[in-house]
C-alpha positions in Angstrom: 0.0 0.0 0.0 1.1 3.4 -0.8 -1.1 5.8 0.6 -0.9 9.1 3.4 0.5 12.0 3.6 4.5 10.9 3.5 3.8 9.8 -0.3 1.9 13.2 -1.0 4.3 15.9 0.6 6.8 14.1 -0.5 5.8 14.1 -4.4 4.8 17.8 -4.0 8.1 18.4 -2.5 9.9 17.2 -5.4 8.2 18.3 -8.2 8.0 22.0 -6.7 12.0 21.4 -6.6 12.0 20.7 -10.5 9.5 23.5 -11.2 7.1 21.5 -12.6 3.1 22.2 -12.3 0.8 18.5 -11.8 0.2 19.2 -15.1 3.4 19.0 -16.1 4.6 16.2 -14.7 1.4 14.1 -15.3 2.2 14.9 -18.9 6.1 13.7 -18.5 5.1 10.5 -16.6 2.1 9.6 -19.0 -0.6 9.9 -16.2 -3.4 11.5 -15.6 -3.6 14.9 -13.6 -6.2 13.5 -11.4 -3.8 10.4 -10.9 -1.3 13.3 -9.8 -3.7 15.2 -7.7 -4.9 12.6 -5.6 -1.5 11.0 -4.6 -0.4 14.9 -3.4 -3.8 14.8 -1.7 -2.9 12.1 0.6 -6.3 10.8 0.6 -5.4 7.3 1.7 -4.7 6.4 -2.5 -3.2 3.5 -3.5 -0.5 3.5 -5.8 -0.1 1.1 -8.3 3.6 0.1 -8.2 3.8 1.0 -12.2 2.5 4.6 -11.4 5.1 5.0 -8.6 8.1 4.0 -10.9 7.0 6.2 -13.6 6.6 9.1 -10.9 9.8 8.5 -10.0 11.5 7.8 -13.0 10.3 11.1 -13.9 11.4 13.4 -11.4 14.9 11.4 -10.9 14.9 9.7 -7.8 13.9 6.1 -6.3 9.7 5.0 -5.2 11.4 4.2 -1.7 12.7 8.0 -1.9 9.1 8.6 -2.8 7.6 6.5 -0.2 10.0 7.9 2.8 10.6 4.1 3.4 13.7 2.9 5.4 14.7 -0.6 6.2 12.3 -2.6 8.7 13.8 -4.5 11.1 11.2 -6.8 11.6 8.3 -8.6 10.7 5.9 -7.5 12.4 7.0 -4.0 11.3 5.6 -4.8 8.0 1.7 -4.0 7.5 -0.1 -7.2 6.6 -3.5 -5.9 6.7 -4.1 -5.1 3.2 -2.3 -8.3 1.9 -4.7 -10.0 4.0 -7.9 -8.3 2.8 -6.3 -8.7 -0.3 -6.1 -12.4 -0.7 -9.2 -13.8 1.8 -11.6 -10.8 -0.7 -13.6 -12.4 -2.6 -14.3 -10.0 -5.6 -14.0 -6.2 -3.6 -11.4 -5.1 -0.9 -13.0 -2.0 1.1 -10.1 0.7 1.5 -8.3 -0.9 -1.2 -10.5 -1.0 -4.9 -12.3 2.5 -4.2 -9.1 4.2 -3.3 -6.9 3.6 -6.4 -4.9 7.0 -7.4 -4.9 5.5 -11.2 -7.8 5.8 -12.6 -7.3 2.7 -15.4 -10.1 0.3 -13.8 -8.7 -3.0 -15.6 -4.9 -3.0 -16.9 -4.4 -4.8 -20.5 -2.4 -8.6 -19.9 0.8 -7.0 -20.9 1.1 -4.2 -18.2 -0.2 -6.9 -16.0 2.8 -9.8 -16.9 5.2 -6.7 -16.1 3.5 -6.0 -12.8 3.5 -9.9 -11.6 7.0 -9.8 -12.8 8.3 -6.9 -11.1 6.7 -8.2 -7.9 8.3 -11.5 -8.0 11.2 -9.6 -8.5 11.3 -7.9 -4.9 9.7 -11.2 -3.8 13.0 -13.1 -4.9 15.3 -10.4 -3.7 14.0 -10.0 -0.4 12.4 -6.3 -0.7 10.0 -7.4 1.7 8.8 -4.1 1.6 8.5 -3.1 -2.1 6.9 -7.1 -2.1 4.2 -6.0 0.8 3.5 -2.7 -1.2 3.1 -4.2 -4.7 1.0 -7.2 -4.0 -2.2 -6.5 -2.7 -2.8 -4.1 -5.8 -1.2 -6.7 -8.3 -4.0 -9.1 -6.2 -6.9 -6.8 -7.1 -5.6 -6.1 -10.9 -5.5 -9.7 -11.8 -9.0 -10.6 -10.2 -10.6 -7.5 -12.2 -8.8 -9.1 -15.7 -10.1 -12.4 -14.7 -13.4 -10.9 -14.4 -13.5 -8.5 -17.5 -11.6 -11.3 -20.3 -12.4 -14.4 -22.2 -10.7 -16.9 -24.2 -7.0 -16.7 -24.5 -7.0 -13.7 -21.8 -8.8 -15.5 -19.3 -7.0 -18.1 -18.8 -3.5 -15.9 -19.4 -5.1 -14.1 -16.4 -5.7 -16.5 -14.5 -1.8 -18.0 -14.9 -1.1 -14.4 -13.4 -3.4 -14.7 -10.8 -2.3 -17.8 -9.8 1.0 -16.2 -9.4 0.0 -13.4 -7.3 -1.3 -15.6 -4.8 1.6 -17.8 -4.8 3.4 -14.6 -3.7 1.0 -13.9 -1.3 1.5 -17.5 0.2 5.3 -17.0 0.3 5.0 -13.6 1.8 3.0 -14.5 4.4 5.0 -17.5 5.3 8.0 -15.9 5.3 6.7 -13.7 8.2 4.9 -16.0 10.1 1.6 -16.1 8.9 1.1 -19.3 8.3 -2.8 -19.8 7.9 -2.6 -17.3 5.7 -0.1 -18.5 3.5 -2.5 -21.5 3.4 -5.2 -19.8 2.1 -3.5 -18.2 -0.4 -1.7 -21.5 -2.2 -5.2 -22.6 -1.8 -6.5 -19.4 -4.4 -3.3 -20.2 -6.5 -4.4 -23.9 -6.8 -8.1 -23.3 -7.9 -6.5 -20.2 -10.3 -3.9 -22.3 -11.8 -6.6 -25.3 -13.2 -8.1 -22.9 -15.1 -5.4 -21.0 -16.5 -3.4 -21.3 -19.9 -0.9 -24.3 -18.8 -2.5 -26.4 -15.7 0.0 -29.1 -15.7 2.7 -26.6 -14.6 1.2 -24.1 -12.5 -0.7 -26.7 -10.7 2.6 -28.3 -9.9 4.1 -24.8 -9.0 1.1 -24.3 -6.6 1.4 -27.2 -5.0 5.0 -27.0 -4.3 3.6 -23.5 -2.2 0.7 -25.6 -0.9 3.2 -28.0 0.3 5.8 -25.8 1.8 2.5 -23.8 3.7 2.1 -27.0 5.2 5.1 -27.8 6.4 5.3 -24.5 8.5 1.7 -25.9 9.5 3.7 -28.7 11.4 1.4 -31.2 9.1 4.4 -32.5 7.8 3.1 -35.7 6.4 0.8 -34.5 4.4 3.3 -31.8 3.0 5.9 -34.5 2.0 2.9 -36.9 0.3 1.5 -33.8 -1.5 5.1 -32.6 -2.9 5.9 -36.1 -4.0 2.9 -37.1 -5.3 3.3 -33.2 -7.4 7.0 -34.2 -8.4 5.9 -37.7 -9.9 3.1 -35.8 -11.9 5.9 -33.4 -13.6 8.8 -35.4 -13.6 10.7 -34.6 -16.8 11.8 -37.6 -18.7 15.5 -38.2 -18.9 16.8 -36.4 -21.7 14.0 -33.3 -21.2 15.7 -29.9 -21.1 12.9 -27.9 -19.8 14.1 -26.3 -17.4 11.1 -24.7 -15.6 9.7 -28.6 -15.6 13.1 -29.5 -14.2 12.5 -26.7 -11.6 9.1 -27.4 -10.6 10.1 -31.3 -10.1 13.5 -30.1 -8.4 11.7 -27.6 -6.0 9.0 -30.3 -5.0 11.6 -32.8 -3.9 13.4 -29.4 -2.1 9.9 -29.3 0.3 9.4 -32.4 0.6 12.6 -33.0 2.4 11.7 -30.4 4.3 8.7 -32.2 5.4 10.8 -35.0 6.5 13.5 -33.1 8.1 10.9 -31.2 10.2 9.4 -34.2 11.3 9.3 -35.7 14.7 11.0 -38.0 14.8 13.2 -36.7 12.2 13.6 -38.5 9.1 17.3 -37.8 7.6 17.9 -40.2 5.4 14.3 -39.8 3.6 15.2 -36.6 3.0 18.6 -36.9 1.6 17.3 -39.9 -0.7 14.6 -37.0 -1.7 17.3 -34.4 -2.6 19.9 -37.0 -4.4 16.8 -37.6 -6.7 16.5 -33.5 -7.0 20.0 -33.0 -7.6 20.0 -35.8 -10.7 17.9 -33.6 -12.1 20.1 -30.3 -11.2 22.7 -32.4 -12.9 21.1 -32.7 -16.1 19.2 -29.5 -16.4 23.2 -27.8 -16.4 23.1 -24.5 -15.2 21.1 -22.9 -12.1 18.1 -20.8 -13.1 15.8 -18.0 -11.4 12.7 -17.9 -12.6 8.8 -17.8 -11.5 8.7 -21.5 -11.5 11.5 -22.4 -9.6 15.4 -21.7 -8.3 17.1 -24.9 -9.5 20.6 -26.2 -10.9 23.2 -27.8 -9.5 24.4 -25.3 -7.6 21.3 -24.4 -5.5 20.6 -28.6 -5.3 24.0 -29.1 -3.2 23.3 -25.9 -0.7 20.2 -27.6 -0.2 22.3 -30.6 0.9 24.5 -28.4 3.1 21.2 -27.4 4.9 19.7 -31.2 5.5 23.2 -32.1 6.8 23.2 -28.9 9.0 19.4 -29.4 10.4 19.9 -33.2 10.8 22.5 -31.7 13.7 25.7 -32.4 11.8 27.4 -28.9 11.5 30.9 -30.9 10.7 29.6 -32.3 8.0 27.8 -29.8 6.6 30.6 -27.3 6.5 32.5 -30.3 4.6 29.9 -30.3 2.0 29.9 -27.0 1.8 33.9 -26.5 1.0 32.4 -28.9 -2.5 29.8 -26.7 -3.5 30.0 -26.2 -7.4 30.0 -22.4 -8.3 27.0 -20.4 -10.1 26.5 -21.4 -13.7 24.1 -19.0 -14.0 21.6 -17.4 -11.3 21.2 -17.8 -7.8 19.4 -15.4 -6.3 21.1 -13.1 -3.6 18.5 -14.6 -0.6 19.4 -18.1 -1.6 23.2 -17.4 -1.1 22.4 -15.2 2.2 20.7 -18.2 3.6 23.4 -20.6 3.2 25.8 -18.3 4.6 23.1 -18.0 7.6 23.1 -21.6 8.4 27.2 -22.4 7.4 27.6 -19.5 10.7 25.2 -21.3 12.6 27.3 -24.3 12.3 30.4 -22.2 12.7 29.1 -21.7 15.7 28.3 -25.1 17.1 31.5 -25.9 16.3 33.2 -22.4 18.3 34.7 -21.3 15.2 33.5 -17.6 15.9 35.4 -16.1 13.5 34.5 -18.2 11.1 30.8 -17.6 12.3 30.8 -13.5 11.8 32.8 -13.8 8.4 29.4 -15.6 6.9 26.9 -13.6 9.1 29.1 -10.3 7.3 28.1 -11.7 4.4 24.8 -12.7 4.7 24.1 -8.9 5.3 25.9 -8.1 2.1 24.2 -10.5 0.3 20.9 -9.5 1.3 20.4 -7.2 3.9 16.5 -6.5 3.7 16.0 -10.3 4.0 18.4 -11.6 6.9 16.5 -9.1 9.6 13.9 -11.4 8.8 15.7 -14.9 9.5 15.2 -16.0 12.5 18.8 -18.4 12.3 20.8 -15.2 11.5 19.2 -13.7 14.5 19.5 -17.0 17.0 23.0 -17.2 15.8 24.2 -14.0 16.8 22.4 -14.3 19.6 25.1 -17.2 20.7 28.0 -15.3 19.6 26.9 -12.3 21.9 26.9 -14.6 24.9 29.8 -16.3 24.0 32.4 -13.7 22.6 34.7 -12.1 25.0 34.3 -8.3 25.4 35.7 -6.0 23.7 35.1 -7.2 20.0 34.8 -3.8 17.9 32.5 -2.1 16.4 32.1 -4.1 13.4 30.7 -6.8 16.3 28.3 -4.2 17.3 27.3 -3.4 13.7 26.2 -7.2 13.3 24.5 -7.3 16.5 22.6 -4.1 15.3 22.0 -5.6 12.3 20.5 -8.9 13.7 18.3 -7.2 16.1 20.5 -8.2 19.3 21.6 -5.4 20.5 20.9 -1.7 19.9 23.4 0.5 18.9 21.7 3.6 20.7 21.4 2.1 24.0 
């Protein structure tokens, strides 16, 4: 959501500064001057995140510059109401559909694909805030499509509504709302078998269902959804495909998951799952980002590193670790943070401390948005706090700030 005041005096700040009238820079941004009008208004708008960029774009500066964000450092910092309304709405979202700055009541499928895009975008980077901002809207645009297409466009709608909600369901795990992450995979399920390619986004949707349900604790039921998923879209041996070759790879990923958070805990089910899942890495070649899955080789041995490292074995785990192939290709920044999260957590069990702040230093790097949200980075400096002698510097401190353990002010 992008509404109140700070967005308004803000914009009217700026374009005062550049000597522009509403007029003007409605014209420059190819907007409306109403659209214009009412942001500066601070009527409680929404922004579309397209209308934002272009705003910003146009008078040279950022849409978190805009917005007057900063950095939150933690989840429950991050507004979840309207994502909420958002994805439990049935067709209109009070406070949300009457309150739209743009005044475009259905965008076409191509400034639609952008949107989704864009979103999973932040999603993948860890913007949690840019991801909190830009999906409710994306939520509302792609069930007005849905509702206003046929044919073709209907079911390329629903493919991006299916998305959305997957987004949604991620989102909301990722902070801890876990019932509603549910309820959103469910909404990306029931979009995806009526959308332009079933067989894949079903399987996609699934793999969300699935890992909604192991944060549930119903862990049995995650593991015999995700396999039963990954027999479905297996690709044969010589496929290429490599979004089929993510979806299957990915499905193996949560179902491991589901047998490592089992109780008891089920180790070698899980590495059996995640050989199978890194065959296919092996054949698919290079590691790949995209909207239906983060696969390769690469990405299918630091998921190895973390089964070893959960199943209570940091020795081993930092010894698979030293034999992880490199990138051949993309691996998203939040990935790489998170295996640099749980190699200091097993630095830590083991008391190599240095070793431990080296990969918690870069972790931050990596992804600094995303870590504050982590509750291993957190846990784990935590233990170096309580175990470090004094004295340690500032960069110490600067972690420790960073992680939410200690504040620098007090």
């Amino acid at each position: 959501m992008a509404g109140g005041d700070a967005l308004g005096e803000n914009l009217a700040r700026l374009r005062k500064a550049h000597d522009i009238s509403q007029a003007e820079l409605a014209t420059a941004a190819g907007l409306s001057l109403s659209t214009v009008a009412k942001i500066e208004q601070g009527h409680r708008v929404h922004c579309r995140p397209d209308t934002l960029q272009k705003l910003a774009d146009t008078l040279g500066t950022t849409a978190d510059r805009l917005l007057g964000n900063v950095l939150v450092p933690t989840a429950r910092d991050l507004d979840v109401a309207a994502l909420r309304r958002a994805i439990t709405a049935s067709e209109h979202v009070p406070g949300l559909v009457d309150d739209f700055a743009d005044d475009r009541e259905v965008l076409t499928l191509g400034e639609l694909t952008r949107t989704t895009h864009r979103a999973w975008r932040a999603y993948v980077d860890g913007r949690h805030h840019d991801t909190m901002l830009a999906l409710p809207v994306l939520l509302v645009d792609a069930r007005r499509l849905v509702r206003n297409s046929s044919g073709r466009e209907n079911a390329s709608a629903h493919r991006i509504l299916s998305t959305a909600y997957r987004l949604g369901a991620g989102m909301a795990g990722r902070i801890g709302y876990e019932d509603l992450a549910w309820s959103s995979a469910e909404r990306a399920l029931d979009a995806a078998r009526q959308c332009d390619a079933p067989e894949v986004e079903r399987a996609i949707s699934l793999r969300y269902l699935a890992w909604a349900l192991v944060r549930q604790g119903r862990t049995a039921e995650a593991e015999r959804v995700a396999v039963q998923a990954a027999e479905q879209i297996q690709p044969a041996m010589l496929d290429r495909d490599s979004d089929r070759a993510g979806v299957f790879g990915n499905l193996l990923f949560n179902a491991a998951s589901a047998a490592l958070f089992a109780r008891p805990q089920r180790v070698d089910r899980a590495e059996d799952l995640l050989s199978e899942a890194r065959a296919a890495a092996v054949r698919a070649r290079a590691d790949s980002a995209t909207e239906a899955g983060i696969f390769g080789p690469r990405v299918a041995a630091l998921q190895l590193v973390d089964c070893a490292a959960r199943a209570g074995d940091p020795e081993r785990a930092l010894r698979l670790a030293a034999a992880v192939p490199r990138a051949r290709g993309k691996v998203p920044a939040f990935w790489e943070a998170g295996h640099q999260l749980r190699l200091a957590s097993a630095a830590t069990a083991l008391r190599q401390y240095r070793s431990a702040l080296r990969h918690l230093a870069t972790a931050r790097e990596l992804a600094p948005d995303w870590v504050k949200y982590q509750p291993l980075g957190k846990a784990t400096m935590h233990r170096l706090v309580d175990r470090a002698p004094r004295r340690q510097g500032e960069t110490f401190a600067r972690l420790a700030t960073h992680y939410g353990v200690i504040d620098m002010a007090s």
